[in-house]
Every structure is written in C-alpha cells, then in structure tokens.
LUMFI-169169 format. One record per atom (N, C-alpha, C, CB): residue in three letters; x, y, z. Coordinates in pm, whole numbers, padded with zeros to 5 digits, always signed. Atoms other than C-alpha are relative to their C-alpha. Glycine has a CB too. Layout:
N
ALAXYZ;...
END
This chain:
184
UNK-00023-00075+00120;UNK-06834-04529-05847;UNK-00122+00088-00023;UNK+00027-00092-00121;UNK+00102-00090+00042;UNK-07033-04206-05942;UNK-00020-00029-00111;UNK+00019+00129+00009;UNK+00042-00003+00160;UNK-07260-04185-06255;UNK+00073+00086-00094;UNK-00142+00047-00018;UNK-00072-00037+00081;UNK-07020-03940-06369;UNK+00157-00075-00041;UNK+00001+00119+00042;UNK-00065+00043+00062;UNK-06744-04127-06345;UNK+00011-00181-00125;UNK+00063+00029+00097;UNK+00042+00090+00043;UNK-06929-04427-06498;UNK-00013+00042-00182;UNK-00123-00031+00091;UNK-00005-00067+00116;UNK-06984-04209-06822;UNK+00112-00030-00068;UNK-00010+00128+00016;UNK-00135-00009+00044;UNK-06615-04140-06834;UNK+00099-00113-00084;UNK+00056+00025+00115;UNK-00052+00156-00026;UNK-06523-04534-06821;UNK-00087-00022-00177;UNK-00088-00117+00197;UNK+00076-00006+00134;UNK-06835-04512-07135;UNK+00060+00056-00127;UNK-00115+00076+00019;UNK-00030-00038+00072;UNK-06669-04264-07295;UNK+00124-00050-00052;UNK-00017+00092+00023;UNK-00093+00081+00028;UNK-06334-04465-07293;UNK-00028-00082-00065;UNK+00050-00042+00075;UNK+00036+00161+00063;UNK-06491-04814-07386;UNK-00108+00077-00169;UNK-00148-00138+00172;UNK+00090-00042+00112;UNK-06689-04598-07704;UNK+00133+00045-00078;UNK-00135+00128+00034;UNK-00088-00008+00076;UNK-06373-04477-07824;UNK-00010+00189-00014;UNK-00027-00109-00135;UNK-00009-00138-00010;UNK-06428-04102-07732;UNK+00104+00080+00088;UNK-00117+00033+00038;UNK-00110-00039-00120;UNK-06160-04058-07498;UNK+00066+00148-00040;UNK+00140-00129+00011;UNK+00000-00138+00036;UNK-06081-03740-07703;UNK-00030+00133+00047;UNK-00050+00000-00070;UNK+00090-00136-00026;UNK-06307-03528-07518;UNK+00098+00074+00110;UNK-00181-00036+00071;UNK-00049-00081-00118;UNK-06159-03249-07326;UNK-00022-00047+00132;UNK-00054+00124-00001;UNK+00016+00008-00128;UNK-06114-03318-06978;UNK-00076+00114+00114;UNK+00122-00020+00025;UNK+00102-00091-00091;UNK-06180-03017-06857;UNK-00155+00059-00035;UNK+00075+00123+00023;UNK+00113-00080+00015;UNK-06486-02939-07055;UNK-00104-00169+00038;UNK-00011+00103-00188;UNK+00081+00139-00035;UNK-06615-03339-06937;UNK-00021+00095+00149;UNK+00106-00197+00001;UNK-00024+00018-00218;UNK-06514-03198-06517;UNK-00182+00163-00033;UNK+00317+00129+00138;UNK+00066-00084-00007;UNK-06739-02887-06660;UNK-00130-00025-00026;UNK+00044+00077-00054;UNK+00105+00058-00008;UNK-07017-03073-06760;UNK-00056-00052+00136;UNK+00015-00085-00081;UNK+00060+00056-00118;UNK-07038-03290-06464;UNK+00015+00122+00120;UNK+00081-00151+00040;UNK+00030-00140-00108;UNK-07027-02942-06235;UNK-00134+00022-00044;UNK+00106+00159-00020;UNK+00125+00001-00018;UNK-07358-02876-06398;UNK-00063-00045-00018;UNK-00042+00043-00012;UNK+00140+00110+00029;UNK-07528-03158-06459;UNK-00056-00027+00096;UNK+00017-00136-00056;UNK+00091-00015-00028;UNK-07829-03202-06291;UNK+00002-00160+00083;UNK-00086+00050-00113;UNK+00007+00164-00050;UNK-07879-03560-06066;UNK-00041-00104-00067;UNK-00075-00022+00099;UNK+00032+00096+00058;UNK-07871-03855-06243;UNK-00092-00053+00034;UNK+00068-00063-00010;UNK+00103+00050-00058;UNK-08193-04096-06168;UNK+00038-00110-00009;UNK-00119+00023-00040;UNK-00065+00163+00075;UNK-08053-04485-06213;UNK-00114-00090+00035;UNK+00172-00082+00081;UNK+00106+00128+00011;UNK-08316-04775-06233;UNK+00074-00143+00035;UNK-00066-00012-00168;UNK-00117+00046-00048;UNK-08183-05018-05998;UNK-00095-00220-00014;UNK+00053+00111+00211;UNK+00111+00157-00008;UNK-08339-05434-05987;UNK+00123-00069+00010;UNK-00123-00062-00157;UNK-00048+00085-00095;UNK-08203-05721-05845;UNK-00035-00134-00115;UNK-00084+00012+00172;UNK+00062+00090+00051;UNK-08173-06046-06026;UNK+00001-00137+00068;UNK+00041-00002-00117;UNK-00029+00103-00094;UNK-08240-06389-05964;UNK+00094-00051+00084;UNK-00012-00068-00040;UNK-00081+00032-00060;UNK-07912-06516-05834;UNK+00075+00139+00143;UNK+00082-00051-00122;UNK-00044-00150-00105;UNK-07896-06152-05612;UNK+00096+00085-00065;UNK+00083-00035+00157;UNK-00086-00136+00046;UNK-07674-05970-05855;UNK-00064+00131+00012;UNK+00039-00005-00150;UNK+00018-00158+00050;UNK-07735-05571-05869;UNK+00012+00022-00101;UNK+00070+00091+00038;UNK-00056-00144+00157;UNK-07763-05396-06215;UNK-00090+00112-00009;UNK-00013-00063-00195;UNK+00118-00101+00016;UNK-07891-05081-06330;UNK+00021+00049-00111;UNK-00017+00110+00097;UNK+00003-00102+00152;UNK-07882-04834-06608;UNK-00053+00146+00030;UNK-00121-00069-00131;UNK+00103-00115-00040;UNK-07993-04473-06627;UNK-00092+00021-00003;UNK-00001+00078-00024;UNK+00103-00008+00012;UNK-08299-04374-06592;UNK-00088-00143+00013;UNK+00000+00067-00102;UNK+00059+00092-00006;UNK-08545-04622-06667;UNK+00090-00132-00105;UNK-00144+00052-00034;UNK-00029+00089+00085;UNK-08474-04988-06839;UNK-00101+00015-00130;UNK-00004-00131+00072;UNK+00083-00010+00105;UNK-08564-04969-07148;UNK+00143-00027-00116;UNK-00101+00164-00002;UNK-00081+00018+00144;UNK-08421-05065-07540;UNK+00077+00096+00014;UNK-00075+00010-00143;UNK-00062-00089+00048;UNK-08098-04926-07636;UNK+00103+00100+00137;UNK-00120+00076-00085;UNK-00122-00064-00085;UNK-07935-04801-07275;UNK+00061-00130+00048;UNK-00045+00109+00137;UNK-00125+00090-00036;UNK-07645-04968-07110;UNK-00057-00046+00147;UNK+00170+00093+00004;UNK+00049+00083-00131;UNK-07717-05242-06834;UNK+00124-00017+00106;UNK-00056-00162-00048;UNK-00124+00034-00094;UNK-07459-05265-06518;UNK-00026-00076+00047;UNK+00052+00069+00088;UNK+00033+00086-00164;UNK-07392-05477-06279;UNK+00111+00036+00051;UNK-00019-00186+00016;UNK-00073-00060-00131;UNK-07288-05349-05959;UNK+00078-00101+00030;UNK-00089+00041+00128;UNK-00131+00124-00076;UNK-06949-05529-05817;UNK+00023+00108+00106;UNK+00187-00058-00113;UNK-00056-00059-00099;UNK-06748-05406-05524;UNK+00077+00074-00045;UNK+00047-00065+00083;UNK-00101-00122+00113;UNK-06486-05269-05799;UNK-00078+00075-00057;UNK+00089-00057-00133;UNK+00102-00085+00122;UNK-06759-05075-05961;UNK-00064-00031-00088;UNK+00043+00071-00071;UNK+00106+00053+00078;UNK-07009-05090-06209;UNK+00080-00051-00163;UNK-00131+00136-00013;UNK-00040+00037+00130;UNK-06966-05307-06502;UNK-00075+00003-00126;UNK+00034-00109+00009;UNK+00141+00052+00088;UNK-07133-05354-06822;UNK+00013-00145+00030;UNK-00004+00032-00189;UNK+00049+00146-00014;UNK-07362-05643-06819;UNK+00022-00152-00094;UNK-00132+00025-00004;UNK-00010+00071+00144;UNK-07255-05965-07035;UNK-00107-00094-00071;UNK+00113-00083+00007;UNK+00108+00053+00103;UNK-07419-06122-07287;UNK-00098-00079+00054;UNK+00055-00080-00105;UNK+00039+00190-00013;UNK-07708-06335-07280;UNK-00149+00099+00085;UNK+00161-00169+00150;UNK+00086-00058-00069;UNK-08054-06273-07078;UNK-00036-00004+00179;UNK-00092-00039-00072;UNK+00014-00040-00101;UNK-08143-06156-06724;UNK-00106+00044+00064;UNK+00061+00055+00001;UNK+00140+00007-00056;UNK-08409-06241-06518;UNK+00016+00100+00145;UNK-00051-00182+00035;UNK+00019-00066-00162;UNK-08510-06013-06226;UNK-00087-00069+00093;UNK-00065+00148+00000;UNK+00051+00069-00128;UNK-08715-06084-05917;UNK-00109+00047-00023;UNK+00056+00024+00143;UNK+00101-00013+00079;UNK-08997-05877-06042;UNK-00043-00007-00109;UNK-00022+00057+00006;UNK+00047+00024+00100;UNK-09043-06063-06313;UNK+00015+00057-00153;UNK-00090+00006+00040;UNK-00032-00060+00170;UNK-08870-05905-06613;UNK+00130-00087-00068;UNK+00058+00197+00003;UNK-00095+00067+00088;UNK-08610-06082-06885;UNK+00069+00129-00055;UNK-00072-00102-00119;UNK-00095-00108+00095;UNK-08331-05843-06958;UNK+00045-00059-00097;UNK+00123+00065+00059;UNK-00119+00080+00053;UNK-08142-05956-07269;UNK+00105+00073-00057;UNK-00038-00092-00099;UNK-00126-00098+00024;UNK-07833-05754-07334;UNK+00088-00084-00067;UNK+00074+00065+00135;UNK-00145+00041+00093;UNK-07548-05770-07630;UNK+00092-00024+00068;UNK+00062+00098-00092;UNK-00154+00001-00022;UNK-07227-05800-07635;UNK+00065+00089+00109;UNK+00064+00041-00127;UNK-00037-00114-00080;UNK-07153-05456-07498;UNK-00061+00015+00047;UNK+00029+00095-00023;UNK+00103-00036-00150;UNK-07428-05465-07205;UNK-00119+00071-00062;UNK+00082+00125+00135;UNK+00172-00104+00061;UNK-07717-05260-07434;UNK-00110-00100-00026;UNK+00013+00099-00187;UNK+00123+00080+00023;UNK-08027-05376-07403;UNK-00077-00011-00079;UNK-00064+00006+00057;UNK+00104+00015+00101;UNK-08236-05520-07656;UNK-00103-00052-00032;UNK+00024-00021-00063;UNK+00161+00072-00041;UNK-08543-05662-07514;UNK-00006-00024+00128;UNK-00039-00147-00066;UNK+00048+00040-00169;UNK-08714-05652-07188;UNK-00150-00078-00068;UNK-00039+00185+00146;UNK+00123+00109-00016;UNK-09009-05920-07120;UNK-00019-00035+00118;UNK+00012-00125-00069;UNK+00036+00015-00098;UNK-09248-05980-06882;UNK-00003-00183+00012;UNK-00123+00089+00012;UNK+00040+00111-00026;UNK-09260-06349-06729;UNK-00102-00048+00069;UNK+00070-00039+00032;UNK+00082-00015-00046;UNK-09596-06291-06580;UNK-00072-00129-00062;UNK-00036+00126-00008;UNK+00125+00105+00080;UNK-09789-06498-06813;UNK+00014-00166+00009;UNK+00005+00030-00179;UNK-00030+00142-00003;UNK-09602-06805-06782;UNK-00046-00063+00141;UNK+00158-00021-00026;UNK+00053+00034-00109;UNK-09696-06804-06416;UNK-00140-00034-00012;UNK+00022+00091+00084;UNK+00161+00034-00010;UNK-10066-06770-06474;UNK+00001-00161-00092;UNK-00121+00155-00096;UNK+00047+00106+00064;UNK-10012-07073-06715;UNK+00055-00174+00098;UNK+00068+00028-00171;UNK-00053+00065-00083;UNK-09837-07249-06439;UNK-00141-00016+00141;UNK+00153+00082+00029;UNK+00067-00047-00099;UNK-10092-07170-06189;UNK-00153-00045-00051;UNK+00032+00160+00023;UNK+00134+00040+00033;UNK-10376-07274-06396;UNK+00016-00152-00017;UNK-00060+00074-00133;UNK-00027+00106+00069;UNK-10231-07579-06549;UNK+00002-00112+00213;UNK+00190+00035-00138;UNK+00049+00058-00155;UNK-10195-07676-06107;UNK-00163-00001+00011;UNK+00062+00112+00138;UNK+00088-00006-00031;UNK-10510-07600-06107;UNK-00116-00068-00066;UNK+00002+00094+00014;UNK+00041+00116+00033;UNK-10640-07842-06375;UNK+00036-00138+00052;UNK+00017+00003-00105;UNK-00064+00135-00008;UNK-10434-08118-06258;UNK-00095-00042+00137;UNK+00194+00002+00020;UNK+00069-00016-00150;UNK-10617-08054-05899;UNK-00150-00053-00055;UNK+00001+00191+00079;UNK+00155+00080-00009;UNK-10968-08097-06030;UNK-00001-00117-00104;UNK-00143+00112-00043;UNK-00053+00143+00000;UNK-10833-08389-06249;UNK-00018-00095+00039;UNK+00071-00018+00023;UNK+00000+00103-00123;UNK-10759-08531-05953;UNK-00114-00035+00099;UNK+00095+00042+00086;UNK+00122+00020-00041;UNK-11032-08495-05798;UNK-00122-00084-00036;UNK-00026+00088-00003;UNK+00069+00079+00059;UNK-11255-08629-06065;UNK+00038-00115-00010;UNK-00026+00035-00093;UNK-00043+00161-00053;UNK-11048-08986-06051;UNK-00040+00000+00108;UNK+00148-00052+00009;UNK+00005+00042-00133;UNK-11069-08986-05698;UNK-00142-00007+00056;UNK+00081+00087+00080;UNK+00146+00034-00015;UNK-11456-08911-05676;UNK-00082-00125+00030;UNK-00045+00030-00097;UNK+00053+00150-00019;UNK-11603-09243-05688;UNK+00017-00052+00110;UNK+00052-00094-00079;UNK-00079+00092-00094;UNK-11336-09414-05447;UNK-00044+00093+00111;UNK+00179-00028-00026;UNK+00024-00052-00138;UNK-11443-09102-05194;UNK-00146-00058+00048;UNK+00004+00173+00001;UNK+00132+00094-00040;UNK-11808-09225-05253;UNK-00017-00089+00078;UNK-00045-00060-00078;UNK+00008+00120-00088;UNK-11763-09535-05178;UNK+00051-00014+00152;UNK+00069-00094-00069;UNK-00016-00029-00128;UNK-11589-09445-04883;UNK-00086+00068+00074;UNK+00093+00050+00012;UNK+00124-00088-00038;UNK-11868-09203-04786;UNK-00134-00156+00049;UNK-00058+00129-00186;UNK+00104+00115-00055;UNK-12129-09516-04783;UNK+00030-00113+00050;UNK-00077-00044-00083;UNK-00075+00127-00136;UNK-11886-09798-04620;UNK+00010+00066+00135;UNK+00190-00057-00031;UNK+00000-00090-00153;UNK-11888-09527-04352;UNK-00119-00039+00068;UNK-00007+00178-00012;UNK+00152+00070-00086;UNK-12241-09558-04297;UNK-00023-00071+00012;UNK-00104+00000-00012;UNK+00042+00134-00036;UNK-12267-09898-04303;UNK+00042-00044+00133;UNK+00049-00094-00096;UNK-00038+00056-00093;UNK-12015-09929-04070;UNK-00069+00106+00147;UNK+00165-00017-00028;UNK+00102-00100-00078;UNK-12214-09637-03890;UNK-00120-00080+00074;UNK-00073+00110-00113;UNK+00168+00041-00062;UNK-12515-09796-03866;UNK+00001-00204+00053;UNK-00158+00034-00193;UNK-00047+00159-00095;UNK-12382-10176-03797;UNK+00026+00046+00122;UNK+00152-00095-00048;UNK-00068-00018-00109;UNK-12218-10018-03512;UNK-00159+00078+00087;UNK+00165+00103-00033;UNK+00127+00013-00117;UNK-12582-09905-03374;UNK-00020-00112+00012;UNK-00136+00058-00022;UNK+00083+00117-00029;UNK-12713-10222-03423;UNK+00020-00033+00083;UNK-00007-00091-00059;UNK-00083+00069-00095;UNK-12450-10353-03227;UNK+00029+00044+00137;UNK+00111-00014-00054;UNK-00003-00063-00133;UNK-12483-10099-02932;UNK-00177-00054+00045;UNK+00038+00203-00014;UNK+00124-00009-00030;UNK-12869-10159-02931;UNK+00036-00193+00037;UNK-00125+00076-00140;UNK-00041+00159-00050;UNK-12783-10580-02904;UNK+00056-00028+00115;UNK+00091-00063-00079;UNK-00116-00027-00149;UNK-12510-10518-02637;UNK-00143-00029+00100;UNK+00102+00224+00028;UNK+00034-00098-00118;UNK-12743-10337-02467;UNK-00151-00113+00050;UNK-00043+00210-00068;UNK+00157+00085-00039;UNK-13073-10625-02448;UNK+00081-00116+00100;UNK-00110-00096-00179;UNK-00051+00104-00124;UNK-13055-10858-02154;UNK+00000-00138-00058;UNK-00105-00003+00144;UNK-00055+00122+00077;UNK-12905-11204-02219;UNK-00123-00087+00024;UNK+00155-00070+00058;UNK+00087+00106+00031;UNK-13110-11510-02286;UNK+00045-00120+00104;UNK+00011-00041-00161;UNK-00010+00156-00109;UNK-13099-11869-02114;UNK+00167+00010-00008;UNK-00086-00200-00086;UNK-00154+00047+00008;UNK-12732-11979-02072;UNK-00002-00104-00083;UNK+00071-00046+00135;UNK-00095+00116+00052;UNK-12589-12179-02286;UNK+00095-00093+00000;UNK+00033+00014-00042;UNK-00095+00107-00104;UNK-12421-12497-02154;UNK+00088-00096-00155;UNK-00150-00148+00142;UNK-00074+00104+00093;UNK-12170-12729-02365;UNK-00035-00148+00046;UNK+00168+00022+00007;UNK+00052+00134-00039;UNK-12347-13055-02292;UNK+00041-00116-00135;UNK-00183+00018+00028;UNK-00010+00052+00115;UNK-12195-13232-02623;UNK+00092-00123+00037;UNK+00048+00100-00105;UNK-00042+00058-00103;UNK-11970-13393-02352;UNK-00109-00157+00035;UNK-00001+00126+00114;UNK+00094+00106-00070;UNK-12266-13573-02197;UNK-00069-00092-00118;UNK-00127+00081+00095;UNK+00107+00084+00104;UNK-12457-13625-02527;UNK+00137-00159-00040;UNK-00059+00145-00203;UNK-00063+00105+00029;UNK-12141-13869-02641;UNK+00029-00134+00113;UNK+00112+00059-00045;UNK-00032+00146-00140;UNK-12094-14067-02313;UNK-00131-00101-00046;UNK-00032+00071+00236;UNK+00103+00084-00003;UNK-12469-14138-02339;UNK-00060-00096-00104;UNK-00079+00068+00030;UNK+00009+00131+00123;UNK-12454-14280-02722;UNK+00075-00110-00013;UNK+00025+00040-00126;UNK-00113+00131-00023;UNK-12105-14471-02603;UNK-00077-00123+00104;UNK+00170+00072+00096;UNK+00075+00115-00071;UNK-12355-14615-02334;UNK-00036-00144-00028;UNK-00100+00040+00017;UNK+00129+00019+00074;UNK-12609-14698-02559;UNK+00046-00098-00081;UNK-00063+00124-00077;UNK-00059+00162+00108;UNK-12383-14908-02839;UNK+00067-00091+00117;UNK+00165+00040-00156;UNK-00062+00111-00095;UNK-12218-15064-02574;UNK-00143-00111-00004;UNK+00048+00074+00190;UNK+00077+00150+00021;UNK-12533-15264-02471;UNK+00002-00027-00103;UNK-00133-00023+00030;UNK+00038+00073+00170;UNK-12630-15316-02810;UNK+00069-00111-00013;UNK+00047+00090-00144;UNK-00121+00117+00006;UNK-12299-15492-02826;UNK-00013-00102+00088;UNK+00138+00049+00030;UNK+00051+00112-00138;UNK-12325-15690-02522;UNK-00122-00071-00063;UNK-00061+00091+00170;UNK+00144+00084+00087;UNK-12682-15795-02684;UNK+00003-00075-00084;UNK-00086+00065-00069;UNK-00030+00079+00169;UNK-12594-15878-03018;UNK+00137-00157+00078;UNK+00133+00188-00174;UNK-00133+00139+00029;UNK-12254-16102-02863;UNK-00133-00094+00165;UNK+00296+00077+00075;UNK+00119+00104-00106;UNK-12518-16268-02565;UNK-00061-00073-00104;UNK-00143+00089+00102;UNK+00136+00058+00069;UNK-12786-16378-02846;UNK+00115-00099-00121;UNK-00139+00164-00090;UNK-00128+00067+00046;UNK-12450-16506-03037;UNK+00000-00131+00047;UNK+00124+00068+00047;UNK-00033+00120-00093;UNK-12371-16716-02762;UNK-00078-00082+00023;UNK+00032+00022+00112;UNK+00114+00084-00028;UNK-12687-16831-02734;UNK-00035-00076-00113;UNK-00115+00074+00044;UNK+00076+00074+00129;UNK-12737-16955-03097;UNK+00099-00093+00040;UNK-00010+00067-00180;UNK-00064+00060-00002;UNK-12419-17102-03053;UNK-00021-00139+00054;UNK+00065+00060+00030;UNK+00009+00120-00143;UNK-12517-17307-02742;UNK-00102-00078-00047;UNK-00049+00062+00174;UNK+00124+00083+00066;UNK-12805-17438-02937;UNK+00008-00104-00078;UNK-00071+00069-00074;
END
C-alpha cells in the first residue's frame, strides 16, 4: 500500500470521505515524497507513521494486507522506545527505556561486589591453606630426598618368645621349690 493510498483509507476512517476524488488523485500527482519513520518492535512487528514518531501522528503496523492503525495499549521497539497509542493508533507518548537498563546494569554490578565482599575471607583462607600445603609439600620433597637411616626390623616377635621363656622357668621354679616343701 502507497502513502497515498494510506491517507485515503485515513480519510475514510475520519469521516471525510466527502472529498472530491478527483481533486484527492490531484493532490497526490503533486505531492512531493512522503518520508515514513519505520522501527521494528519487540515481537518483530513493523510500524511506522509519517515522518518522524512523535505526539499526535498515526502509528501503523505493517501486515501483508496493508498498513493498519496500531491498537491500543503500549509498544516497545528494539531501540529502546515505548510507543503508547489510543484507541485510533495516535500516539500519545513516546519513552525512552534506557535508564532502566543502566539501573539494571548497575544494580548487577552491586550484587557482584556484594559477592565478592562475602566471599573474601573464605578466598583468604584459601590463599594461606595453599601455602601451607605449599610449603609442607617442600618439606616433604627435601625428607624424600635425605638418605634413609638404619633399618628398622619388627623384632616384637622375638621380644615375646623370650619373656614366654623367661616365666616359664620361673614356673618350673616356683612348682620344684613346691615340691620340695612338700617332701619335707
């Protein structure tokens, strides 16, 4: 659909349909190129309007049947503007949503050093269990590394045989000197 016949469709839905036809076809012979202001909104619709967006002109949205007016209610674009259009598609407030980002963007950006400040400490401490385990782990290369000492034998074996020896006589002693009082 041309911008002239988009008018036409205007001048119908306004209630001007009155106007000469031929002095409308004579207009649009010399009118001059329309300019349309075109943006994209979130969900990918097309709308536009003439000229620039601004208070007070009519908002479309592009279909495959042609341009419609826009319905009620508000309309976010992709660069960041809030259309909100009446009843009949005229716009009656544009707004930027810029600001809400920066408050989004900062408010991440407290939560971040936040976080950080809880977590401080617990990195500390991780920072100096490092080195400990850092510097245990020389110790323990420098130990490795010294030549071994005597051997070490499990003789705990021998030590018990030789105390089972040992009460044995005893025993034997004590039941001999027994026998002997006895015999007396």
């Amino acid at each position: 659909m041309t911008a002239n016949e988009a008018l036409n469709k205007i001048r119908v839905m306004l209630g001007l349909n009155d106007v000469d036809a031929e002095a409308t076809n004579v207009e649009t012979e010399t009118a001059t190129e329309i300019k349309l202001a075109e943006a994209t909104l979130l969900d990918g619709t097309k709308v536009k309007t003439e000229g620039e967006f601004e208070v007070g002109k009519q908002l479309f949205v592009v279909t495959e049947e042609g341009d419609l007016p826009a319905p009620l209610g508000n309309h976010e674009t992709t660069d960041g503007q809030i259309i909100s259009v009446d009843e009949e598609g005229i716009i009656t407030a544009i707004e930027e949503v810029v600001v809400e980002e920066e408050k989004e963007e900062n408010f991440s950006d407290d939560l971040i050093s936040q976080l950080v400040g809880v977590l401080q400490p617990s990195l500390d401490k991780i920072d100096e269990l490092s080195n400990e385990v850092k510097a245990l782990k020389g110790e323990f290369l420098e130990f490795r590394d010294e030549p071994a000492g005597p051997k070490v034998s499990n003789n705990l074996n021998d030590y018990k045989n030789a105390e089972e020896s040992i009460m044995e006589g005893r025993m034997k002693k004590i039941l001999e000197l027994r026998r002997a009082n006895k015999q007396k």
